[in-house]
OpenMM code with the backbone's topology and positions (N, CA, C; nanometers):
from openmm import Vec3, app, unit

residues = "UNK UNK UNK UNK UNK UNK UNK UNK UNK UNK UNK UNK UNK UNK UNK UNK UNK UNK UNK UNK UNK UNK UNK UNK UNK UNK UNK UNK UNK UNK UNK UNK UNK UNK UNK UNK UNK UNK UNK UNK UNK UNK UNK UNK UNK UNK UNK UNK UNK UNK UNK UNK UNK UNK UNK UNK UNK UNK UNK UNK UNK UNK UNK UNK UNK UNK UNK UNK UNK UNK UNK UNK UNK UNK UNK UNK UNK UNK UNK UNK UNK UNK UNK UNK UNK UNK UNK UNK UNK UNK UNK UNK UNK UNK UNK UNK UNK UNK UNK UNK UNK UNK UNK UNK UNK UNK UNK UNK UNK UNK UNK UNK UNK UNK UNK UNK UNK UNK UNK UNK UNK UNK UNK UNK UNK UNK UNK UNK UNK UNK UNK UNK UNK UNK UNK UNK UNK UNK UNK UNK UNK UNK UNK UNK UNK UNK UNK UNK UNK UNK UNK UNK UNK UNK UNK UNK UNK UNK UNK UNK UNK UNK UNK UNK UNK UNK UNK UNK UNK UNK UNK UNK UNK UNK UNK UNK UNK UNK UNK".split()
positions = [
    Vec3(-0.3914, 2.1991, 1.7963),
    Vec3(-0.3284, 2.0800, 1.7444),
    Vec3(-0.4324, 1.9717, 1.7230),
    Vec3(-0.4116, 1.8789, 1.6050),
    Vec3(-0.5102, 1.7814, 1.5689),
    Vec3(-0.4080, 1.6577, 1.6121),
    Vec3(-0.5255, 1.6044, 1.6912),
    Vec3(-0.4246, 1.4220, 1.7452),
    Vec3(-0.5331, 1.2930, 1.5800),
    Vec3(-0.4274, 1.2564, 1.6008),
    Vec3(-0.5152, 1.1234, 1.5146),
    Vec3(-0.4083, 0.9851, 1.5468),
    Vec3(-0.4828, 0.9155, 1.5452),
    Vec3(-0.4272, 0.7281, 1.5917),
    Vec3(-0.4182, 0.6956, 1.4413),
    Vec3(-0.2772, 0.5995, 1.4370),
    Vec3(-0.2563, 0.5314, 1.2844),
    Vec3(-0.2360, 0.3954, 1.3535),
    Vec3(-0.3608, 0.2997, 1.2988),
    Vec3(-0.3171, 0.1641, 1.3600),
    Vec3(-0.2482, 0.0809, 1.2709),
    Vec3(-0.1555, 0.0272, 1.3215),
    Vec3(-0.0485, -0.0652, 1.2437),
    Vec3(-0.1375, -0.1451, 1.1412),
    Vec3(-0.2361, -0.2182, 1.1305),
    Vec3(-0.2660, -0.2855, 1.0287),
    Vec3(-0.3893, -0.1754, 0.9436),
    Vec3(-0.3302, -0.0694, 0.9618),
    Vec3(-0.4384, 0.0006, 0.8433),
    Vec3(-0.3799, 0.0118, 0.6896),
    Vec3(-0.4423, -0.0308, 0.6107),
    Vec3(-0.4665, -0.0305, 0.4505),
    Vec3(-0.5282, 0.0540, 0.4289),
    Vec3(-0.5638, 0.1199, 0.2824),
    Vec3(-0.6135, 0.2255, 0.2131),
    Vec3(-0.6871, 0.3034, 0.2990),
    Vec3(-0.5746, 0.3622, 0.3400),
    Vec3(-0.6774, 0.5068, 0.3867),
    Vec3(-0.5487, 0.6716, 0.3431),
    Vec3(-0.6542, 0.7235, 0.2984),
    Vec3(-0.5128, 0.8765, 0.2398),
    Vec3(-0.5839, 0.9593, 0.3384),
    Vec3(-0.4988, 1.0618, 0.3798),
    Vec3(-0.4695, 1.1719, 0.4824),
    Vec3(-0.4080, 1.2550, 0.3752),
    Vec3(-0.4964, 1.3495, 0.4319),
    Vec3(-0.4622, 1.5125, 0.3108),
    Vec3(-0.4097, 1.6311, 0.3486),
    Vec3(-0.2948, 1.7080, 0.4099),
    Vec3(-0.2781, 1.8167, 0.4487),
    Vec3(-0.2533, 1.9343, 0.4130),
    Vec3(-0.2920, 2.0637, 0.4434),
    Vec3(-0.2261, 2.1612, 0.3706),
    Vec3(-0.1155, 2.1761, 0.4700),
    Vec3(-0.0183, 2.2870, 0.3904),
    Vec3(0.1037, 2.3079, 0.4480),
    Vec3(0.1195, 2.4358, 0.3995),
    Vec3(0.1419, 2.5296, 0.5330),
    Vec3(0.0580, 2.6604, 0.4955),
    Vec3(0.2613, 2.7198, 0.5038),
    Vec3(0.3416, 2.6944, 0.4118),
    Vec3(0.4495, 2.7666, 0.4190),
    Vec3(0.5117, 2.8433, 0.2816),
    Vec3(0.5296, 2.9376, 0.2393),
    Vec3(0.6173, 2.9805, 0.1092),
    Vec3(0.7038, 2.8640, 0.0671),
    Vec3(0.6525, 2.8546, -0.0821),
    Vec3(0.7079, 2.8179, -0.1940),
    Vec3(0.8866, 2.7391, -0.1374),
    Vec3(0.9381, 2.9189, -0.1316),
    Vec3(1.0887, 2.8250, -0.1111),
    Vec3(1.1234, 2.7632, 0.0034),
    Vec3(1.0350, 2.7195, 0.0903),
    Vec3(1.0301, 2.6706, 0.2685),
    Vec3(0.9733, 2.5078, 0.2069),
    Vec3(0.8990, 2.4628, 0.1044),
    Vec3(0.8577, 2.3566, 0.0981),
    Vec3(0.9348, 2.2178, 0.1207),
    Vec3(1.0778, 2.2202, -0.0155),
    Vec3(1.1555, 2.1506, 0.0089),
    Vec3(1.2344, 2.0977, 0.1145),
    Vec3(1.2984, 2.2143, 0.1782),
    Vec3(1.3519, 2.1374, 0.3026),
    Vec3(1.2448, 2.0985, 0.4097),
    Vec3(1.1065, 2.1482, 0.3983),
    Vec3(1.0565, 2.1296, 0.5089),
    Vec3(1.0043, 1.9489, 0.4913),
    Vec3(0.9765, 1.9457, 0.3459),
    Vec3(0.9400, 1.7807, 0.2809),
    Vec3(1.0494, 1.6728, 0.2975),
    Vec3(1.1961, 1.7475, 0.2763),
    Vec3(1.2772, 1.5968, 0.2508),
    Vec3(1.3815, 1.5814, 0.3942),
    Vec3(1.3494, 1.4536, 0.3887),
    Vec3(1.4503, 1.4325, 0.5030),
    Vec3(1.5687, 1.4514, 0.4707),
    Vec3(1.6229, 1.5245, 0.5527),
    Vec3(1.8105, 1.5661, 0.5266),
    Vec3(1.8578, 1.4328, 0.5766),
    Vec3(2.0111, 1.4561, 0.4744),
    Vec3(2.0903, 1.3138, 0.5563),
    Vec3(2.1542, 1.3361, 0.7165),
    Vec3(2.0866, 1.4173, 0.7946),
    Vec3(2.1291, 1.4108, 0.9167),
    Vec3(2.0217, 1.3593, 0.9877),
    Vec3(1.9092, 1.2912, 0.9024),
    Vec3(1.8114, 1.2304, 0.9815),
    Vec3(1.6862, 1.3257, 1.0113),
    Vec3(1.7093, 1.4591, 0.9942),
    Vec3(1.6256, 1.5822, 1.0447),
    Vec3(1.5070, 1.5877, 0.9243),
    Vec3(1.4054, 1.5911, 0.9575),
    Vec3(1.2951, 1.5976, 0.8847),
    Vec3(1.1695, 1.6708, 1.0051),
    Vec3(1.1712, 1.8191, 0.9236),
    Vec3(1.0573, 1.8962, 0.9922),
    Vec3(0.8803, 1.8073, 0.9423),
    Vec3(0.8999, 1.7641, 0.8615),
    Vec3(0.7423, 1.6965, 0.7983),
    Vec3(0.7375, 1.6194, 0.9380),
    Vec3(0.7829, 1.5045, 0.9389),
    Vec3(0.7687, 1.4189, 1.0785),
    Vec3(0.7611, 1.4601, 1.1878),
    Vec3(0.8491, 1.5718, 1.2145),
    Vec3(0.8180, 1.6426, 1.3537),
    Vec3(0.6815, 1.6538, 1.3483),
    Vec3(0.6372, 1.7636, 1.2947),
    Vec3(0.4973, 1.8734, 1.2333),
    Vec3(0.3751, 1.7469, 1.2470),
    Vec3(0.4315, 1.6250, 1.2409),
    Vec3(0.3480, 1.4958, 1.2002),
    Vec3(0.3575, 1.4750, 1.3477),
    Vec3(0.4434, 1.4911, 1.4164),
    Vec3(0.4496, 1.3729, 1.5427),
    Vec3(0.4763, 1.2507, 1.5262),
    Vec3(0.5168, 1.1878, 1.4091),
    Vec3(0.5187, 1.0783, 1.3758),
    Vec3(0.6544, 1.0355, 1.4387),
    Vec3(0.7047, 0.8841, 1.4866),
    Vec3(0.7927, 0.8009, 1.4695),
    Vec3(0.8856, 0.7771, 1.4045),
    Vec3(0.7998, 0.7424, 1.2954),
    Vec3(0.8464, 0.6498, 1.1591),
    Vec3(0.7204, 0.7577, 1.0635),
    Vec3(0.8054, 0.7435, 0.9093),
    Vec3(0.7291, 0.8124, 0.7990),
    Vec3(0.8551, 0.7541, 0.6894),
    Vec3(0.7667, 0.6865, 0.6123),
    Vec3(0.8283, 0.6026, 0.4729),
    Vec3(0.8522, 0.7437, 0.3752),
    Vec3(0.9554, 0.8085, 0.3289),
    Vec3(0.9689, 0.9057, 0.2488),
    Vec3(0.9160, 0.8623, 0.0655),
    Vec3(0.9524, 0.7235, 0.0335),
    Vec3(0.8986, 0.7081, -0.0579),
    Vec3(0.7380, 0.7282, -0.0806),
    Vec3(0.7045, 0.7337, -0.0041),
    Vec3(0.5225, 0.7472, 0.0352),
    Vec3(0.4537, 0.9360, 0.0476),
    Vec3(0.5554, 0.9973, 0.0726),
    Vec3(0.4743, 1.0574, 0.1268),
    Vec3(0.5230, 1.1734, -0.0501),
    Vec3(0.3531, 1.2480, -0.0668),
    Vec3(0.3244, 1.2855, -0.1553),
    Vec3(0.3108, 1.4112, -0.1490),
    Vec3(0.4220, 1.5473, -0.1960),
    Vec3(0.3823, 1.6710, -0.1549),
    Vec3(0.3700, 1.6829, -0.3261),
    Vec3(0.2314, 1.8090, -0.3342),
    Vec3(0.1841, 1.8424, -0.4513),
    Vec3(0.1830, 2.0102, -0.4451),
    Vec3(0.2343, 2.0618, -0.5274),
    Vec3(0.1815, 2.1510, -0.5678),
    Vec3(0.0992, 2.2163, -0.6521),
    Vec3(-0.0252, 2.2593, -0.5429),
    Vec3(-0.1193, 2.2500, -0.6493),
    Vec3(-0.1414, 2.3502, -0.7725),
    Vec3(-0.0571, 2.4654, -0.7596),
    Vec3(-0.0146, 2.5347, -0.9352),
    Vec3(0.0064, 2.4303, -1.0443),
    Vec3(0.1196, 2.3206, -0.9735),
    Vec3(0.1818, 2.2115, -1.1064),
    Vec3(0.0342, 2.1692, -1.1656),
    Vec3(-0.0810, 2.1240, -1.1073),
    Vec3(-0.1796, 2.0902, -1.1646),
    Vec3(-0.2309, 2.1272, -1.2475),
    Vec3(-0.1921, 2.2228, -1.2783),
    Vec3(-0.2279, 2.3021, -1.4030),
    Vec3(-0.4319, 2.2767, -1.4174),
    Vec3(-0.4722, 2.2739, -1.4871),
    Vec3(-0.6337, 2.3044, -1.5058),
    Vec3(-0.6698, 2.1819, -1.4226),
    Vec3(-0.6219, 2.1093, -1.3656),
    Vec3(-0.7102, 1.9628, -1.3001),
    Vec3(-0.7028, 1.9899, -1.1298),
    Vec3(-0.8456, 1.9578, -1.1248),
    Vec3(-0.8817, 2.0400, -0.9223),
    Vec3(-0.8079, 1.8778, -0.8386),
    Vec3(-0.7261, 1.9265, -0.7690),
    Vec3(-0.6992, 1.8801, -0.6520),
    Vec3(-0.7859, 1.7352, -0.6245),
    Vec3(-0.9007, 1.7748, -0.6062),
    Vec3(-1.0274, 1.6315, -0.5892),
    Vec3(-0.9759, 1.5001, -0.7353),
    Vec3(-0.9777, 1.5784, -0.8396),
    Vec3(-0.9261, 1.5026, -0.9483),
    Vec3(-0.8107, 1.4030, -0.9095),
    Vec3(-0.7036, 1.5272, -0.9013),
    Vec3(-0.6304, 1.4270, -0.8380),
    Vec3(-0.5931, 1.3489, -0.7810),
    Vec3(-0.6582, 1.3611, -0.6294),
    Vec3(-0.6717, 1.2550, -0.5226),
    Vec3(-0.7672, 1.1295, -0.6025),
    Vec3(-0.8435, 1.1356, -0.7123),
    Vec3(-0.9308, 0.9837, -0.7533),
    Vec3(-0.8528, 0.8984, -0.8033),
    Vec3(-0.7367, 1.0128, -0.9064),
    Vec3(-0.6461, 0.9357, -1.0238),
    Vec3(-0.5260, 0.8672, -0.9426),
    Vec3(-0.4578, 0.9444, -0.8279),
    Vec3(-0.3498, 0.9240, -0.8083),
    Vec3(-0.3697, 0.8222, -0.6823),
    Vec3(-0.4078, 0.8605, -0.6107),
    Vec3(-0.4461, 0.7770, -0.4776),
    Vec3(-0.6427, 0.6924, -0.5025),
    Vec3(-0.7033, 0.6440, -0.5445),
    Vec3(-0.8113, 0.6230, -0.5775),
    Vec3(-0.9166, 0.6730, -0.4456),
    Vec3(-0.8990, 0.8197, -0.4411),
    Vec3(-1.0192, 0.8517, -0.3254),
    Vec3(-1.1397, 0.8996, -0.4547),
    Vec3(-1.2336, 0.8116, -0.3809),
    Vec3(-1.3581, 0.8663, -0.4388),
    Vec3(-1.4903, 0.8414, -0.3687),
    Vec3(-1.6185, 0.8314, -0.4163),
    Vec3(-1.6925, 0.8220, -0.3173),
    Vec3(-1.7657, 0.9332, -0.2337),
    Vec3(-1.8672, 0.8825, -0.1816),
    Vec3(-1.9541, 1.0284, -0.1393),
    Vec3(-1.9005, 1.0832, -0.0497),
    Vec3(-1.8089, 1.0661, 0.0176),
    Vec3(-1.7038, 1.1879, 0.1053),
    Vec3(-1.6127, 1.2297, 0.0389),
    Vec3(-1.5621, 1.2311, -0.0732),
    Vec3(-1.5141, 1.2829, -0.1416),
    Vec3(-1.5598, 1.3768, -0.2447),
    Vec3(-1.6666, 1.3025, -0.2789),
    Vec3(-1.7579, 1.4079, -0.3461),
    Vec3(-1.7911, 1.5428, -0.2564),
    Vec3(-1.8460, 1.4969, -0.1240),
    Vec3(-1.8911, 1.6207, -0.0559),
    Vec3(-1.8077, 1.7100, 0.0021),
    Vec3(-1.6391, 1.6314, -0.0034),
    Vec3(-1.5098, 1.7116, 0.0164),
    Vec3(-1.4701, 1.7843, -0.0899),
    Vec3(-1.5316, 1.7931, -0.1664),
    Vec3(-1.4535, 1.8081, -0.3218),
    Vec3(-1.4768, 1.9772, -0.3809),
    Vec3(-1.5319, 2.0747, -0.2921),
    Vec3(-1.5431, 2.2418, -0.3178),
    Vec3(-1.4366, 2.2834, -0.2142),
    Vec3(-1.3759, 2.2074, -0.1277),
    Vec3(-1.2834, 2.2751, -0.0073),
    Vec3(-1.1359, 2.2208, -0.0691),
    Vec3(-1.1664, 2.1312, -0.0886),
    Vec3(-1.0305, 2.0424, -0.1495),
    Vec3(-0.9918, 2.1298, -0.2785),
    Vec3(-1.1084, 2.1677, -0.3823),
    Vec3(-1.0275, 2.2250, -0.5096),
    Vec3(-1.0290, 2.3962, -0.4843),
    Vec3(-1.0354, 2.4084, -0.3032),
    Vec3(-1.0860, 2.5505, -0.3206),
    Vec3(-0.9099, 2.5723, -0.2179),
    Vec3(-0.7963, 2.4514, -0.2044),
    Vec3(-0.6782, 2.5030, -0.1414),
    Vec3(-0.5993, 2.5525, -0.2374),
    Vec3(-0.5072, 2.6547, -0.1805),
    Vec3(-0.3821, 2.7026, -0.2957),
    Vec3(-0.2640, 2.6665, -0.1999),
    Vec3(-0.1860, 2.6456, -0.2810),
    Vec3(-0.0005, 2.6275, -0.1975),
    Vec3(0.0220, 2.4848, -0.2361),
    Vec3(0.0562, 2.4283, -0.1351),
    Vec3(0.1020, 2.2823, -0.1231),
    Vec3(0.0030, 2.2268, -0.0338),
    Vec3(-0.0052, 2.0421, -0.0836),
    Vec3(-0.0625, 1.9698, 0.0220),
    Vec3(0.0381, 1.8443, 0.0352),
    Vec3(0.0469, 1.7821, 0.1311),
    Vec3(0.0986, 1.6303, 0.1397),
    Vec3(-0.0106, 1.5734, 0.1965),
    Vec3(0.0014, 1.4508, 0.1050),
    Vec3(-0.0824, 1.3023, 0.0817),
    Vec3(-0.0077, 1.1879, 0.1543),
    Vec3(-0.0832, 1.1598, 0.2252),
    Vec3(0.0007, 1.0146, 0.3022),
    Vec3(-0.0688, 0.9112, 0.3478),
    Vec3(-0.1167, 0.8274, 0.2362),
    Vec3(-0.1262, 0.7148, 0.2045),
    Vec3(-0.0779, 0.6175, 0.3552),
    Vec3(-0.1740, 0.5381, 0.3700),
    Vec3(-0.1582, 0.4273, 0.4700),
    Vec3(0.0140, 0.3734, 0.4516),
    Vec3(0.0887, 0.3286, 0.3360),
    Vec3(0.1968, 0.2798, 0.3391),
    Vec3(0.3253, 0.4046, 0.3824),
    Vec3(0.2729, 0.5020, 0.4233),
    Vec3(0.3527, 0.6533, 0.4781),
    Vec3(0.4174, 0.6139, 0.6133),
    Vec3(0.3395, 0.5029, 0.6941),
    Vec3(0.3680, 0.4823, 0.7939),
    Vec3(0.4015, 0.3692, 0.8512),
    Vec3(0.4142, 0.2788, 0.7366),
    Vec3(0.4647, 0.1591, 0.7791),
    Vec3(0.4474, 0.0448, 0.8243),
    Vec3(0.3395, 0.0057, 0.8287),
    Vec3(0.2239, -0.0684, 0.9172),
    Vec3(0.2627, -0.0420, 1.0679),
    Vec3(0.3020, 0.0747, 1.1046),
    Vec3(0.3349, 0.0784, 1.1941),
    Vec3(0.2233, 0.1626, 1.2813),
    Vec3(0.1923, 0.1227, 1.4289),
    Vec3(0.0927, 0.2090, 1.5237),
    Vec3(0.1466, 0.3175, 1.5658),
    Vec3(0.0995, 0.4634, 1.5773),
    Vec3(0.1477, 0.5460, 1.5875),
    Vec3(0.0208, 0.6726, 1.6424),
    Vec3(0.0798, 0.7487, 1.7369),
    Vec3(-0.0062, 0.8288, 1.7530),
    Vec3(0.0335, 0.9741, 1.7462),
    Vec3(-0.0264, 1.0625, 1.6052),
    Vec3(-0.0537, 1.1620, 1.5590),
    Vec3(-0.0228, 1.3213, 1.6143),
    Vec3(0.0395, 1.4236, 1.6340),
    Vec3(-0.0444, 1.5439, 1.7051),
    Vec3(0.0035, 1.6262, 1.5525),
    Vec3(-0.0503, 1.6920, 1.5293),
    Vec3(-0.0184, 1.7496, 1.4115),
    Vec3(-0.0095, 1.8885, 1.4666),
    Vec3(0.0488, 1.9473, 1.3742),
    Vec3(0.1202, 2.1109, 1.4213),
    Vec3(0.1586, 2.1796, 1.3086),
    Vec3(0.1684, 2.3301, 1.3388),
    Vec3(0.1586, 2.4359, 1.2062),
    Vec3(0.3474, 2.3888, 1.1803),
    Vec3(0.3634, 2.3740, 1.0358),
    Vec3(0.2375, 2.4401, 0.9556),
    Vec3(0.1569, 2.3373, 0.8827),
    Vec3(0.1641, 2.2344, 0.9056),
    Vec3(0.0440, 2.1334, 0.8472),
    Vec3(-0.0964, 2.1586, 0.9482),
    Vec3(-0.2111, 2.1507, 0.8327),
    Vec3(-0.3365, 2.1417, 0.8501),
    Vec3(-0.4013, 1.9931, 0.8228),
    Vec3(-0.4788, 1.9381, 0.9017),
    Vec3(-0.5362, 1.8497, 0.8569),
    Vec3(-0.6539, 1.8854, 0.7793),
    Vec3(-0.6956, 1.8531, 0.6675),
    Vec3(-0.8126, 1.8257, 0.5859),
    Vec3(-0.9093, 1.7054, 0.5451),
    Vec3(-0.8545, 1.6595, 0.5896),
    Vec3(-0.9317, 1.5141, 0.5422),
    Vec3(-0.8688, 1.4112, 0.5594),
    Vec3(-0.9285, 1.3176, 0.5728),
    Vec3(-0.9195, 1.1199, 0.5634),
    Vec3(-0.9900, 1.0792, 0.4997),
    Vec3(-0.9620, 1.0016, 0.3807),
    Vec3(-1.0450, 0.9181, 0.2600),
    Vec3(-0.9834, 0.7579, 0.2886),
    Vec3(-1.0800, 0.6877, 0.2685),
    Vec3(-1.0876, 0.5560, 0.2067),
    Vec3(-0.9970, 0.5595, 0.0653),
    Vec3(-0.9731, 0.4601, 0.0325),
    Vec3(-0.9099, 0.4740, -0.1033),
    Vec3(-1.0347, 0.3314, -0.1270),
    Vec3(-1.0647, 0.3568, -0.2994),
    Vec3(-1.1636, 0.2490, -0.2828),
    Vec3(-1.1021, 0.1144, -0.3589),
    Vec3(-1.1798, -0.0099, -0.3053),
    Vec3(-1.1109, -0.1530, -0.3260),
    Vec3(-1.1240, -0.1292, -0.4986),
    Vec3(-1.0412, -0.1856, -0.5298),
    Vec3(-1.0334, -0.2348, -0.6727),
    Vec3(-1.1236, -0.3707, -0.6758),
    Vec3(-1.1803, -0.3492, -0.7960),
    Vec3(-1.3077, -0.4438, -0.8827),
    Vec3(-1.2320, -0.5316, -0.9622),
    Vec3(-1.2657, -0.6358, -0.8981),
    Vec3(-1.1657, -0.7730, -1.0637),
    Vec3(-1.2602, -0.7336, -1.1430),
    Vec3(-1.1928, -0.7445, -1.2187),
    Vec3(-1.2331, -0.7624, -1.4029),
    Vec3(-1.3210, -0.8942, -1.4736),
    Vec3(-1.3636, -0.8602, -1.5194),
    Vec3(-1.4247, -0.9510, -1.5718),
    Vec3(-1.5773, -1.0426, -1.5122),
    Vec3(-1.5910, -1.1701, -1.5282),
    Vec3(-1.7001, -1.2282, -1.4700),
    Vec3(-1.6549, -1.3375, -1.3532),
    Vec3(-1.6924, -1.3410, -1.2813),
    Vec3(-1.7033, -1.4206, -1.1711),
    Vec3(-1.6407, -1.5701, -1.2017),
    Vec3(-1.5136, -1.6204, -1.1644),
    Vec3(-1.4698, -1.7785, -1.1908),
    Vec3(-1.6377, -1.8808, -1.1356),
    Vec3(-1.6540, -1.9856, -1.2428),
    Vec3(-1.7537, -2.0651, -1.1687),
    Vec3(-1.7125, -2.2154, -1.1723),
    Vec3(-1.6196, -2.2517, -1.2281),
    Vec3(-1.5851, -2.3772, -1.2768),
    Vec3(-1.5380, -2.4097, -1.1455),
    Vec3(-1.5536, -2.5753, -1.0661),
    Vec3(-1.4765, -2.6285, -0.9426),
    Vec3(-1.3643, -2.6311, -0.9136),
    Vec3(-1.2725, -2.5707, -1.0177),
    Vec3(-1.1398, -2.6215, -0.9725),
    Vec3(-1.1122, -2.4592, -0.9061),
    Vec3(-1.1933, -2.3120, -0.9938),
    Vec3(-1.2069, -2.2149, -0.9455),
    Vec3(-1.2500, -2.2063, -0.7794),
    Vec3(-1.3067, -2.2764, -0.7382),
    Vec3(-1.3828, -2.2773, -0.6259),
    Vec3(-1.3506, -2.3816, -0.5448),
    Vec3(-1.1983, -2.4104, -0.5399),
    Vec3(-1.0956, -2.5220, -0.5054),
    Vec3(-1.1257, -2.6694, -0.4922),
    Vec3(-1.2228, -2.6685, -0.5581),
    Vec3(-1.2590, -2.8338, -0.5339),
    Vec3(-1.1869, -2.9158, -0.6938),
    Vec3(-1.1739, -3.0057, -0.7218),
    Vec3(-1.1129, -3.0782, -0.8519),
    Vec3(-1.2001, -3.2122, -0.8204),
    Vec3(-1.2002, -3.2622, -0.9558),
    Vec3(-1.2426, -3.4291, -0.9331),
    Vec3(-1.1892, -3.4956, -0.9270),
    Vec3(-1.2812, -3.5907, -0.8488),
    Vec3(-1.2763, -3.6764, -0.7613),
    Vec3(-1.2790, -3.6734, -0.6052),
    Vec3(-1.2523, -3.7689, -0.5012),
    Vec3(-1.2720, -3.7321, -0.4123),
    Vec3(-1.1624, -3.6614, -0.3231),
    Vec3(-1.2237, -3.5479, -0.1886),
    Vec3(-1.1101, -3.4938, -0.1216),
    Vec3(-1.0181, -3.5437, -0.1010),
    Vec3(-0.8922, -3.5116, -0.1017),
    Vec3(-0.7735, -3.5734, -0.0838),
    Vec3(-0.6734, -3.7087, -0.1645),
    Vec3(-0.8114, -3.7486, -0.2539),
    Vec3(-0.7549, -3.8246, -0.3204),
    Vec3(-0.6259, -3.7807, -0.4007),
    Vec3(-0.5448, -3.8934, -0.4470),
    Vec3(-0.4342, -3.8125, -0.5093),
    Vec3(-0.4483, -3.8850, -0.6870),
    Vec3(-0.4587, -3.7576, -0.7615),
    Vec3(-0.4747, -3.8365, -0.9133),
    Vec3(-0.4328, -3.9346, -0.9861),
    Vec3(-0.4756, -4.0463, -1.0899),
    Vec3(-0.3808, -4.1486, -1.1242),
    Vec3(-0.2839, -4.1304, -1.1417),
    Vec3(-0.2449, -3.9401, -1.2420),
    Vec3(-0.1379, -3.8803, -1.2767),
    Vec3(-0.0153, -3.8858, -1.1443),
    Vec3(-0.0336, -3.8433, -1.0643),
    Vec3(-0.0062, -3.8190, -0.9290),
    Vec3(0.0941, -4.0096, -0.9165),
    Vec3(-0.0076, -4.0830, -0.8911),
    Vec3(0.0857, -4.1730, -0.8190),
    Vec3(0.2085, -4.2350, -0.9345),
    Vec3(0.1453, -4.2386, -1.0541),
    Vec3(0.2284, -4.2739, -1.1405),
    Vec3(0.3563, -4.1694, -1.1082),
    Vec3(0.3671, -4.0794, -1.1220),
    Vec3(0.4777, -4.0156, -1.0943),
    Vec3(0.5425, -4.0418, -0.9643),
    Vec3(0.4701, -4.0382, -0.8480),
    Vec3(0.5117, -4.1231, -0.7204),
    Vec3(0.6116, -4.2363, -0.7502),
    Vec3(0.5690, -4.3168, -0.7997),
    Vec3(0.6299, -4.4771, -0.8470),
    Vec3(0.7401, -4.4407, -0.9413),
    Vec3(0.7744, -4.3589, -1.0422),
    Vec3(0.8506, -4.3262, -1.0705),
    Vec3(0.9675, -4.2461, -1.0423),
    Vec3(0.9424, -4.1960, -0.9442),
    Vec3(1.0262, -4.0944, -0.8551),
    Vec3(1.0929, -4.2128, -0.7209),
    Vec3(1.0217, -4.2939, -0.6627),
    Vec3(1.0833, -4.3780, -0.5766),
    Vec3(1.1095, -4.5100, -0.6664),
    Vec3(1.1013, -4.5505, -0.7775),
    Vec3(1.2258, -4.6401, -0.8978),
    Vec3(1.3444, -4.5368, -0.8760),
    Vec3(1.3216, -4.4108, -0.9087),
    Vec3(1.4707, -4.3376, -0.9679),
    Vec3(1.5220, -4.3020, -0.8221),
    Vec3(1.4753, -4.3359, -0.6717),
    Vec3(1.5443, -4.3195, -0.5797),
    Vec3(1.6328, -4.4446, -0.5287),
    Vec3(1.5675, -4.5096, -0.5804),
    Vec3(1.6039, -4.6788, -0.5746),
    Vec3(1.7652, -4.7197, -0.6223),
    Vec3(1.7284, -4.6763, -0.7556),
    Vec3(1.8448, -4.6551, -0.8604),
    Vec3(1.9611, -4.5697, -0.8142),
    Vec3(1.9185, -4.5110, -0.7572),
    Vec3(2.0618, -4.4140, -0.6925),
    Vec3(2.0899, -4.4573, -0.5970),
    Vec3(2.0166, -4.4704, -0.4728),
    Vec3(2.0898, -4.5670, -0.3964),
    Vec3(2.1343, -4.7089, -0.3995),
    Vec3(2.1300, -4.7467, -0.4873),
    Vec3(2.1719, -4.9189, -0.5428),
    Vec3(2.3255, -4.8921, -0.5960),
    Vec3(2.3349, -4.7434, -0.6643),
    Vec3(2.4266, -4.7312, -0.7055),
    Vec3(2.5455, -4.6852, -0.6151),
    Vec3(2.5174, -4.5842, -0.5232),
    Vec3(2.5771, -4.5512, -0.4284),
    Vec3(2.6414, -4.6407, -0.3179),
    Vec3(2.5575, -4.7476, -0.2910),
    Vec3(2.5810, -4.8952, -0.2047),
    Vec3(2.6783, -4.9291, -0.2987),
    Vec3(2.6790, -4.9790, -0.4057),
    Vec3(2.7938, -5.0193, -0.5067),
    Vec3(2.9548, -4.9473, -0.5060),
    Vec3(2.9410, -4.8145, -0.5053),
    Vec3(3.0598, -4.7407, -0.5671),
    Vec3(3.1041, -4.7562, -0.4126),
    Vec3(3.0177, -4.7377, -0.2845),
    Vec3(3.0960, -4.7119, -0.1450),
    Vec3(3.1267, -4.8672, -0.1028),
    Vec3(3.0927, -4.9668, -0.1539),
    Vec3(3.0942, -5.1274, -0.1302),
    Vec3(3.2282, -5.1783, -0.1858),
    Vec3(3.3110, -5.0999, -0.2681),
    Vec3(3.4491, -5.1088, -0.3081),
    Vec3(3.5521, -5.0880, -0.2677),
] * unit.nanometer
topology = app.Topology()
chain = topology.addChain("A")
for resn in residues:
    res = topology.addResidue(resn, chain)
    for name in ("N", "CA", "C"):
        topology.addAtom(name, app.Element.getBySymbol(name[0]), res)
């Protein structure tokens, strides 16, 4: 049995398993029945497991694209452990499930894994790159003119206009209840 720790505030990280069962054993063993029974979670040891999250592939459906492919496009694993994972990964047949950091909920949890899941791997998923060039202008870089805290001419003028039109309503209100 493989133990692994899922700490509640983990982000991008994918977990790769094979799941060494016949074809027609996949389904029920993947979806949680409405009696709550889900063999994946057992097999997981898990707690808690977000069903929208968790990713079983078969890797026939892939038709000509290796497994490694997939994990870059679908989950963004890439990177030199992936690269150097990437002859074992396109070398599984059957099914794998993918479970993505949001599989578990931000929730802490500790792991024992059991047949028929195999563990294969843990990837990083990698940060996404903004686009474009670097903001440089001050207001980008939260500062604006003039000085800190000051409040703009725009600013008070509207102030002064907002406490006239509070004025006005209560002048009026004193009136209609003064009758």
């Amino acid at each position: 049995m493989t133990r692994m720790q899922i700490n509640g505030s983990e982000t991008g990280v994918v977990r790769v398993f094979h799941l060494d069962l016949p074809p027609e054993a996949v389904e029920r063993f993947t979806t949680e029945a409405g009696t709550g029974e889900w063999p994946l979670r057992y097999a997981l040891g898990a707690r808690h497991l977000r069903p929208a999250f968790v990713d079983v592939v078969a890797i026939r459906d892939l038709g000509d694209m290796p497994l490694s492919a997939y994990l870059a496009q679908a989950h963004a694993v890439k990177g030199e452990e992936a690269r150097q994972m990437r002859p074992r990964l396109d070398a599984l047949a059957g099914h794998v499930v993918i479970l993505p950091s949001q599989a578990f909920d931000h929730e802490a949890q500790d792991l024992t894994i059991a047949a028929p899941l195999r563990w294969i791997a843990t990837f990083a998923e990698e940060a996404a790159r903004p686009r474009g060039p670097a903001l440089r202008s001050a207001s980008a870089l939260g500062s604006t003119s003039g000085a800190p805290g000051a409040a703009a001419p725009r600013s008070r003028v509207l102030l002064l206009v907002l406490a006239g039109l509070a004025a006005l309503v209560l002048a009026g209100l004193y009136v209609v209840l003064a009758r």
